[in-house]
VEXTOR-72461 format. One line per 2 residues: number of its first residue (from 1); for each residue z negated, y, x negated of N, C-alpha, C. Coordinates in steps of 0.05 Angstrom, whole numbers. Example, Ala and Ser with C-alpha at 12.3 -4.5 7.8 and 13.67 -1.06 7.14 Angstrom:
BEGIN
1) -156:-114:-264:-156:-90:-246:-156:-66:-264; -142:-45:-257:-143:-21:-273:-157:1:-258
***
This chain:
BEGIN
1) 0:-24:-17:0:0:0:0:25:-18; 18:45:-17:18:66:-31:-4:88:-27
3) -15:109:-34:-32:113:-37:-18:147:-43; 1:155:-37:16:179:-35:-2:199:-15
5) -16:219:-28:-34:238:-10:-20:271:-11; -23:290:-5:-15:306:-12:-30:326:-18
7) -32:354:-32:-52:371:-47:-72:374:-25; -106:380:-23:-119:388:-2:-120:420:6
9) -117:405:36:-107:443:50:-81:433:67; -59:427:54:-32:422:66:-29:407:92
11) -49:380:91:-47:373:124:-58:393:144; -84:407:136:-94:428:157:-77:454:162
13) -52:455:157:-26:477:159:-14:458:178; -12:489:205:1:479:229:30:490:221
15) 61:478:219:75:481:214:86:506:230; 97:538:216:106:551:223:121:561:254
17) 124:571:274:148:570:289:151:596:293; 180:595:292:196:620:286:191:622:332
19) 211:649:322:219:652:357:239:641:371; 228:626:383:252:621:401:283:631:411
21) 301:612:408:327:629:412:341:609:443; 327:595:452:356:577:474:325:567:492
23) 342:573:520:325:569:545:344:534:553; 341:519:550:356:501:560:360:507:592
25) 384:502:595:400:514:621:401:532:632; 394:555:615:399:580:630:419:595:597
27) 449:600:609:462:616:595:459:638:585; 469:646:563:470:686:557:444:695:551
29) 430:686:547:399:689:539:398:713:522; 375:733:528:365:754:507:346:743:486
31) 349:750:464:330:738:442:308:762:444; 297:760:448:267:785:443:236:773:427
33) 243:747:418:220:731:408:219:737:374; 240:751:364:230:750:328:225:774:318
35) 229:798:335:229:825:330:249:828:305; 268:828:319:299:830:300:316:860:312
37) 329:860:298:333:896:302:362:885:319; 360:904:339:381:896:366:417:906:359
39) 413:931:342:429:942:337:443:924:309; 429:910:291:444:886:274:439:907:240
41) 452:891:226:452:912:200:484:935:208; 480:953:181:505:977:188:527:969:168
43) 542:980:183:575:970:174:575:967:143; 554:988:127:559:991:99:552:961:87
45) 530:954:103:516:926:95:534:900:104; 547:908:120:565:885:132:586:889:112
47) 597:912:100:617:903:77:610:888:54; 591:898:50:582:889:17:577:864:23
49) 566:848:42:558:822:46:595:813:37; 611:813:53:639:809:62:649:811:27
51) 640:827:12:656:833:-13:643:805:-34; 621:797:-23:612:774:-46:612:749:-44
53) 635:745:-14:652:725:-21:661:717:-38; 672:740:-50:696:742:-84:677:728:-101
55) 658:721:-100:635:723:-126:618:693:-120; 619:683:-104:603:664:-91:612:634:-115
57) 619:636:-139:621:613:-158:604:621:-179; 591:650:-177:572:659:-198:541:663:-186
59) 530:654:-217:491:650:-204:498:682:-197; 471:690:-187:465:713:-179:453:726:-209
61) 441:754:-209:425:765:-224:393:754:-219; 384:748:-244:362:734:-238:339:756:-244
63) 348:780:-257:315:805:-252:330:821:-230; 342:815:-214:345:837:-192:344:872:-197
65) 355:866:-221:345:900:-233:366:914:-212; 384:907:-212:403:941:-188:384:942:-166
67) 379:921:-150:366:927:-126:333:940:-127; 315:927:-147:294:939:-161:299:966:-163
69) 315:975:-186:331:1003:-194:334:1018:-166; 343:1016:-140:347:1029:-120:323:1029:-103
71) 309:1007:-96:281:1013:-83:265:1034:-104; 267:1027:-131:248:1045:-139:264:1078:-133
73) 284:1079:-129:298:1117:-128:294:1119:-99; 295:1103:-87:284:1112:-56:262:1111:-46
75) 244:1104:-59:210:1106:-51:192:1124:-81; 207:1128:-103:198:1146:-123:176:1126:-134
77) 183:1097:-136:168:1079:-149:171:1068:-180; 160:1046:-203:175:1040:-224:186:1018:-220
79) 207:1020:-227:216:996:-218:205:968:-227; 199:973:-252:184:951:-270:158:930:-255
81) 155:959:-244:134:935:-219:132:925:-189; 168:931:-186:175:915:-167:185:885:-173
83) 183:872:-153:186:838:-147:200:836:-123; 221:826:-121:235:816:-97:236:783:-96
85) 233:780:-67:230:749:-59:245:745:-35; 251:725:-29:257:713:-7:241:716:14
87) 245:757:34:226:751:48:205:764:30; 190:776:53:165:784:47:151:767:44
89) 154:740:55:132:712:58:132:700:25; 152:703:15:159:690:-5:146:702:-31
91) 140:732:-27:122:749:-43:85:740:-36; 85:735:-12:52:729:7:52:702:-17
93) 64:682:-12:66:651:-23:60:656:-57; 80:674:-67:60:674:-100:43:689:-104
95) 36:706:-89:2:714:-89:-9:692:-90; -18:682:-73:-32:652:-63:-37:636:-92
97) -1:631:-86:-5:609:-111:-16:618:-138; -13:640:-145:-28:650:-172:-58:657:-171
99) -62:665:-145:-96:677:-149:-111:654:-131; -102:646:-110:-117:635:-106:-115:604:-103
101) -135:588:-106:-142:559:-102:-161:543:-101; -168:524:-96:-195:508:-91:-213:521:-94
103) -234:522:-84:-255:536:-85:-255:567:-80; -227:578:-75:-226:606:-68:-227:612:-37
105) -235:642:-32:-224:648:-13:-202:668:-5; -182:664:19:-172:686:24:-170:693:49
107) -179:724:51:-198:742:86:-159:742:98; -165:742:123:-136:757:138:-155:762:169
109) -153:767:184:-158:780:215:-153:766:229; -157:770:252:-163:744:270:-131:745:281
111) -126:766:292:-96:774:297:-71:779:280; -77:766:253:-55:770:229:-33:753:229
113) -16:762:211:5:741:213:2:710:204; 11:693:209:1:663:211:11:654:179
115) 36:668:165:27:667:140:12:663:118; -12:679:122:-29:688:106:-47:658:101
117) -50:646:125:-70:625:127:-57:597:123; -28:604:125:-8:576:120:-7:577:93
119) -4:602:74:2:598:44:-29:599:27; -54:601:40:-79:602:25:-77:572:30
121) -73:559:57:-83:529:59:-64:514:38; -31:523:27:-16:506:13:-26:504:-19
123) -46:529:-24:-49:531:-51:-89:513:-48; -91:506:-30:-120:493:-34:-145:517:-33
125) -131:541:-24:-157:552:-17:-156:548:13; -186:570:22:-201:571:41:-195:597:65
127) -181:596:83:-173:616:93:-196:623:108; -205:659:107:-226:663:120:-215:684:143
129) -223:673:177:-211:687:187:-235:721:199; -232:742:200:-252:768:214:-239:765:227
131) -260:784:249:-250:795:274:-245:821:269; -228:821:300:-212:854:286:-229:866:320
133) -224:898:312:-240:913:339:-219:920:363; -217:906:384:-205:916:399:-169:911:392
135) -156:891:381:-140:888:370:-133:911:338; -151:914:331:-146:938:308:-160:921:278
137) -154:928:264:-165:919:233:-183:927:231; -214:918:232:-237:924:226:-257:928:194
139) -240:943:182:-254:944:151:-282:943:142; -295:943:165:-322:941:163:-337:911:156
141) -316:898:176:-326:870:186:-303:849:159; -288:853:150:-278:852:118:-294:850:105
143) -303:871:95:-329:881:80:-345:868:76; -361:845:96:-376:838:99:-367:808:98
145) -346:808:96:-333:782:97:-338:775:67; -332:785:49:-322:779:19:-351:780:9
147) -344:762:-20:-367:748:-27:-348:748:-57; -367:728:-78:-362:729:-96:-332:705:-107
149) -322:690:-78:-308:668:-74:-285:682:-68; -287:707:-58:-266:727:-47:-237:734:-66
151) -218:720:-59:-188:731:-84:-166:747:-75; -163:742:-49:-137:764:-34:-155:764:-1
153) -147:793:2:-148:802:29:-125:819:46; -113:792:63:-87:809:71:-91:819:102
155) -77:856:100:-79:863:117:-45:883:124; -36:866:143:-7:882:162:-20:903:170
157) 0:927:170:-6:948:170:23:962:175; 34:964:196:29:958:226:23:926:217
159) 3:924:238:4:884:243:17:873:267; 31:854:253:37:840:274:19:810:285
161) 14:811:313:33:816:339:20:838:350; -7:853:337:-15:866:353:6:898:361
163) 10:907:338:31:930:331:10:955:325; -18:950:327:-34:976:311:-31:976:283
165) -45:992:276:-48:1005:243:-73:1018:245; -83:1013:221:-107:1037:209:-94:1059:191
167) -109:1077:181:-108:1093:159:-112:1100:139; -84:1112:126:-97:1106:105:-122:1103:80
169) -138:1122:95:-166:1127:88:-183:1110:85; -169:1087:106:-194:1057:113:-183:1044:98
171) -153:1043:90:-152:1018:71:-159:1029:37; -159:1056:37:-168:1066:12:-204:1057:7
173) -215:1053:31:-239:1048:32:-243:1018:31; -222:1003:36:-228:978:36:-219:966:1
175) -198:994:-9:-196:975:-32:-218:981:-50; -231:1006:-46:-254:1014:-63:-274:998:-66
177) -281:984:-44:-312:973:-41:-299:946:-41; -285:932:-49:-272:902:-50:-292:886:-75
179) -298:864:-79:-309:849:-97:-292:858:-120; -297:861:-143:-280:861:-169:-257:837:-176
181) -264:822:-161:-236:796:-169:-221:796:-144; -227:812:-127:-209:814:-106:-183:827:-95
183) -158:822:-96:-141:847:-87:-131:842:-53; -129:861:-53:-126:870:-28:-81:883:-14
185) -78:865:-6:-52:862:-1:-46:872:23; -21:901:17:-19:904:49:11:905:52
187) 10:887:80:38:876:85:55:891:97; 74:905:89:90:925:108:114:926:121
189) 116:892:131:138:893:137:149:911:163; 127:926:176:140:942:193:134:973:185
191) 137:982:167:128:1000:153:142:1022:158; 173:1009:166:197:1026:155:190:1047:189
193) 176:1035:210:185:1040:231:164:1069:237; 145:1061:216:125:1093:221:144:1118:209
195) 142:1133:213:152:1157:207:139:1166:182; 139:1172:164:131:1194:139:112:1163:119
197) 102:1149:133:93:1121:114:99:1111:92; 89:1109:76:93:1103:55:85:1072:50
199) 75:1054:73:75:1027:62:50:1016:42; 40:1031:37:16:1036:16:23:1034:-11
201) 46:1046:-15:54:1058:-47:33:1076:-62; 21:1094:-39:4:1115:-58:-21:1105:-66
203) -32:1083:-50:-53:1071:-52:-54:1044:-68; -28:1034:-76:-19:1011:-102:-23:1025:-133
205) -9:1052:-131:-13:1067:-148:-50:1089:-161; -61:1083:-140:-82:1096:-141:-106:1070:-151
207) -97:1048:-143:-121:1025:-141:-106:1002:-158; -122:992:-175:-109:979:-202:-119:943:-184
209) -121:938:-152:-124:922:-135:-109:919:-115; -82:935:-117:-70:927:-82:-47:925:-99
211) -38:907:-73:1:896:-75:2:908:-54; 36:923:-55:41:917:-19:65:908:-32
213) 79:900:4:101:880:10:112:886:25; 141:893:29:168:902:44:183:880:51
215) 199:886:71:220:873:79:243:880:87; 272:871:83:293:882:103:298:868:126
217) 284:854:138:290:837:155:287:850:178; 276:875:186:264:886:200:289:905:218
219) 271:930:198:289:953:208:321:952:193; 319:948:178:342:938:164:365:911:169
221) 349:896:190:368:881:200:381:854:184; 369:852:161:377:829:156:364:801:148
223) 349:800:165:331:778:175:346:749:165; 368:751:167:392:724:168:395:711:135
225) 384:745:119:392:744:85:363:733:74; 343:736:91:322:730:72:317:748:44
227) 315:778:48:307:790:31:279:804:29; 266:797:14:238:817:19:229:829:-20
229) 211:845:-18:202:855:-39:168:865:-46; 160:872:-66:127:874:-67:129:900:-89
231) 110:908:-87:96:937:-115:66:924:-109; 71:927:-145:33:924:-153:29:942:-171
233) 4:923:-191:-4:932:-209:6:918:-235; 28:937:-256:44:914:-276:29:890:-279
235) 2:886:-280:-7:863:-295:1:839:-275; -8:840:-252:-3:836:-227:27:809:-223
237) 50:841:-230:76:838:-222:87:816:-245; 77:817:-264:82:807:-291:71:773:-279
239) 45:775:-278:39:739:-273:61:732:-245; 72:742:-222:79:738:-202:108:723:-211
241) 117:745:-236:147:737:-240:144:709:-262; 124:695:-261:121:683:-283:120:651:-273
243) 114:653:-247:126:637:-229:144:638:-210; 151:653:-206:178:663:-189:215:652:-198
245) 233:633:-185:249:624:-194:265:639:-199; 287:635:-227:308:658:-229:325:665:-214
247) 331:646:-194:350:652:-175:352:648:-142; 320:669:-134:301:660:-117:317:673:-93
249) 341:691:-96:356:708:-85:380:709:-89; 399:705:-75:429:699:-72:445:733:-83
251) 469:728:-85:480:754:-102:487:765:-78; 491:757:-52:500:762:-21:482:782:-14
253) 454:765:-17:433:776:-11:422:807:-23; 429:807:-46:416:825:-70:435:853:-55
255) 467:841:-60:481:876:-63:477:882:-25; 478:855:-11:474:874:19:456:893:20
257) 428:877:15:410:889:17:408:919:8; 421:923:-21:422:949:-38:445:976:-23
259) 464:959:-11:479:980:5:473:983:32; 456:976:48:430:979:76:405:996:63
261) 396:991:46:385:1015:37:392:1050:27; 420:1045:22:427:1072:18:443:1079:40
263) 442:1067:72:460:1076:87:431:1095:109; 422:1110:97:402:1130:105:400:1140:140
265) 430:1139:146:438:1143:172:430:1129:190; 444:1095:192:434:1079:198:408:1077:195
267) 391:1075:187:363:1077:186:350:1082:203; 356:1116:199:339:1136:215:344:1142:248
269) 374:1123:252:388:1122:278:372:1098:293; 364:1072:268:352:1050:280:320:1057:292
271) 313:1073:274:285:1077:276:288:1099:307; 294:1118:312:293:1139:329:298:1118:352
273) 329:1104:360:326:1084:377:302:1069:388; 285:1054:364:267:1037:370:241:1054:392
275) 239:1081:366:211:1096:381:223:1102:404; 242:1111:410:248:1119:443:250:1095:467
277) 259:1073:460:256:1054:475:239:1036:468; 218:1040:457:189:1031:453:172:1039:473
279) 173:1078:467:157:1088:497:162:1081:521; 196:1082:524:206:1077:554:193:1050:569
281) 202:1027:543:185:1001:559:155:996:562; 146:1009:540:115:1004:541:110:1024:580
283) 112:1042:573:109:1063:604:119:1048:625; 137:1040:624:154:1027:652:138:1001:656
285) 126:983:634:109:960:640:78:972:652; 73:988:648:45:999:651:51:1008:676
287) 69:1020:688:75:1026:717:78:1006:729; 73:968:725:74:951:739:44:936:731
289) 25:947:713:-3:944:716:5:926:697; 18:922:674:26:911:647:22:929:621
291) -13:924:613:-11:951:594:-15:938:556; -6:955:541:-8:948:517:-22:977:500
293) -22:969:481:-33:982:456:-16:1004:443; -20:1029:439:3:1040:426:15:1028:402
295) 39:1020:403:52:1002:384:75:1022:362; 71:1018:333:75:1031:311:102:1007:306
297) 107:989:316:131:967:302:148:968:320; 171:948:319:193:944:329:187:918:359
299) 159:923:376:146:900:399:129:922:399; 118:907:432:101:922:439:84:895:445
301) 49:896:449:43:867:460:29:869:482; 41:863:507:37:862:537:8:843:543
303) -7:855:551:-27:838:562:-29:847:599; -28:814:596:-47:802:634:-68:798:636
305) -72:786:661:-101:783:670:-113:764:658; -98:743:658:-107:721:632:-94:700:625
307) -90:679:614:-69:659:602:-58:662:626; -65:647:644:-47:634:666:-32:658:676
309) -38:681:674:-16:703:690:2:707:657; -4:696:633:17:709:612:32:681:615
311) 22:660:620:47:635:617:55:637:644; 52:650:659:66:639:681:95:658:678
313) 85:691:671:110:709:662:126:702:637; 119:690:627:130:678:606:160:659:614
315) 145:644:631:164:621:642:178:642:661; 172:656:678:191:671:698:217:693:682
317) 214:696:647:216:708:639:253:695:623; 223:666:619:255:653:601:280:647:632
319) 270:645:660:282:633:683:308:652:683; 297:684:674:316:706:683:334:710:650
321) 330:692:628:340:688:610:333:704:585; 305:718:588:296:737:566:276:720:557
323) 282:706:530:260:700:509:233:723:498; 213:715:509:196:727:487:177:711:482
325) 158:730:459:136:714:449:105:700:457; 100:676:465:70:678:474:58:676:441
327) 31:688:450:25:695:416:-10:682:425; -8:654:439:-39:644:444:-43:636:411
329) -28:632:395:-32:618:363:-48:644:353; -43:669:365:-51:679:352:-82:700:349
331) -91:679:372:-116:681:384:-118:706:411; -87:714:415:-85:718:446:-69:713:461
333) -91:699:485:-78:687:499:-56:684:532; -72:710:523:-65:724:552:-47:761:549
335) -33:747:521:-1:764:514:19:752:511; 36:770:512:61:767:505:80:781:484
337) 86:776:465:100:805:444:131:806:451; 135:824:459:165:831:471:181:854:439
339) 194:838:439:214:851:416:226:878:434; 236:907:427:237:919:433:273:923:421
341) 285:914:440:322:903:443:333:927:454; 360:925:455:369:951:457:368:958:492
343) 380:988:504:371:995:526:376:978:549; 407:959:545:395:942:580:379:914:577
345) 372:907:550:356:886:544:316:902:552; 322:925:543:293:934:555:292:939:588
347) 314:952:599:316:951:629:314:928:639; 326:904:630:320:882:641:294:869:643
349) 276:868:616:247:858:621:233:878:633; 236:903:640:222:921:655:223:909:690
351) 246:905:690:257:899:713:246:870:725; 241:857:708:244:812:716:209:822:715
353) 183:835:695:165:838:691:154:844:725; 169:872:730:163:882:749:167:867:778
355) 180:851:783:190:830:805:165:812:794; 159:794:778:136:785:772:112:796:786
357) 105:818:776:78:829:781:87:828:818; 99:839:823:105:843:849:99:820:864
359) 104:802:858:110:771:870:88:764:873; 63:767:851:38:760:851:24:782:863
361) 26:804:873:10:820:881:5:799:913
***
């Protein structure tokens, strides 16, 4: 009998699930389950993908220096201590694997992304989960969390599924008072969608303890490429790339990504869209006694009266062919996170929500 076990931690990881894309038997379906940008990437990024066809018999660039080189001129960063990965997750995963393991811990929120606790359990640490206040990040209750076992504390900022944020003042306070072997990681994959945000660049730079972590998958739209990126502290960035594969990122991936970042237009067209039909749906759900949280990301997260009224809209939801998210994994149970899709994809769940509530009144 073989005797094949695998590292401890890895069986207690509930395997990932993405969002849903297909209602079996119901055609034409809206995707609103991954918070994917409705409008797609911009033409500039759809060429350059299209141009590295020509190129697809050569490895890629394995220091990612052009794309490095351009995040750092567009955020006024060094480039030297950027890291790009597959994916922001892929940046979360060698944190993990370098700092922490057996006998470690790593803090995330009770409402964090499911990440954080899938890649502490693959490296053999101890995921520790706080409670957050009122769906919000509680730096207090953090604080109190960490101990001398304490190695990463990750906090989204906006978080998802909730869509709040703190400030920056509280995470400057959370990196101050952190255990000395502890860093403190803040995830920004919806970063792009705050206005004037900086993602916590100023606070990577100020605290010789925080990473943060970007993505284009987002507002940027290319979710499909698997591009994400991190800023630390050189010493940091240096052990990260030291396990990081040379060719962890496709050459497809690298120049799209680099020409979606300099298409500035697109951007600020995606972002203005989102906040305007952010408010419209959040208000139009709340006029059917469907209220949420003021939401900083690309979802808003709808709460009912309790499970049974969020699964039941759920199911009435996929019936009228709009996917969204139940987020009970993510210790609520009685939401829903609705991706925020372009204007008749939001008229529509305003509309099937509102026949819902109606039905049950």
């Amino acid at each position: 009998m073989t005797k094949i076990t695998p590292q401890p931690g890895i069986m207690q990881i509930k395997p990932y699930q993405g969002g849903a894309a297909h209602v079996e038997g119901v055609a034409n379906v809206i995707k609103l389950s991954s918070n994917e940008n409705p409008l797609g990437a911009s033409d500039a990024a759809k060429s350059a993908f299209e141009k590295a066809a020509f190129s697809l018999h050569r490895y890629p660039s394995s220091d990612h220096l052009a794309l490095r080189m351009a995040l750092a001129k567009a955020h006024g960063l060094d480039a030297s201590r950027i890291i790009c990965g597959a994916g922001s997750d892929e940046i979360i995963a060698f944190l993990c694997q370098a700092f922490a393991g057996p006998g470690d811990e790593v803090i995330h929120t009770e409402h964090g992304f499911a990440m954080y606790r899938i890649s502490a359990l693959a490296n053999g640490a101890t995921p520790v989960e706080v409670p957050e206040r009122e769906r919000v990040t509680d730096v207090d209750a953090i604080l109190a969390a960490c101990n001398k076992r304490t190695k990463l504390v990750f906090i989204a900022n906006p978080n998802n599924p909730t869509g709040t944020m703190i400030c920056e003042a509280d995470l400057a306070r959370l990196a101050k008072n952190l255990p000395g072997q502890a860093l403190l990681v803040i995830d920004g994959a919806y970063a792009e969608y705050v206005e004037g945000y900086d993602g916590g660049a100023a606070l990577v730079e100020a605290h010789d303890n925080v990473v943060m972590t970007r993505t284009f998958s987002k507002l940027y739209g290319l979710g499909g490429l698997r591009v994400g990126w991190g800023y630390g502290p050189a010493n940091v960035i240096d052990i990260l790339n030291r396990i990081r594969g040379p060719f962890n990122l496709s050459h497809a991936a690298l120049i799209t990504a680099e020409a979606a970042l300099h298409d500035t237009d697109w951007v600020d067209k995606c972002r203005a869209e989102n906040a305007r039909l952010r408010t419209w749906l959040a208000e139009a759900l709340a006029g059917h006694g469907v209220i949420s949280d003021t939401s900083l990301a690309n979802f808003i997260l709808a709460r009912f009266a309790d499970r049974a009224e969020a699964e039941a809209c759920f199911e009435h939801l996929n019936a009228e062919g709009l996917i969204v998210r139940p987020v009970a994994g993510y210790n609520l149970p009685n939401c829903l996170r609705i991706t925020i899709g372009d204007e008749p994809a939001c008229r529509r769940v305003a509309h099937a929500v509102g026949a819902f509530m109606e039905g049950r009144a």
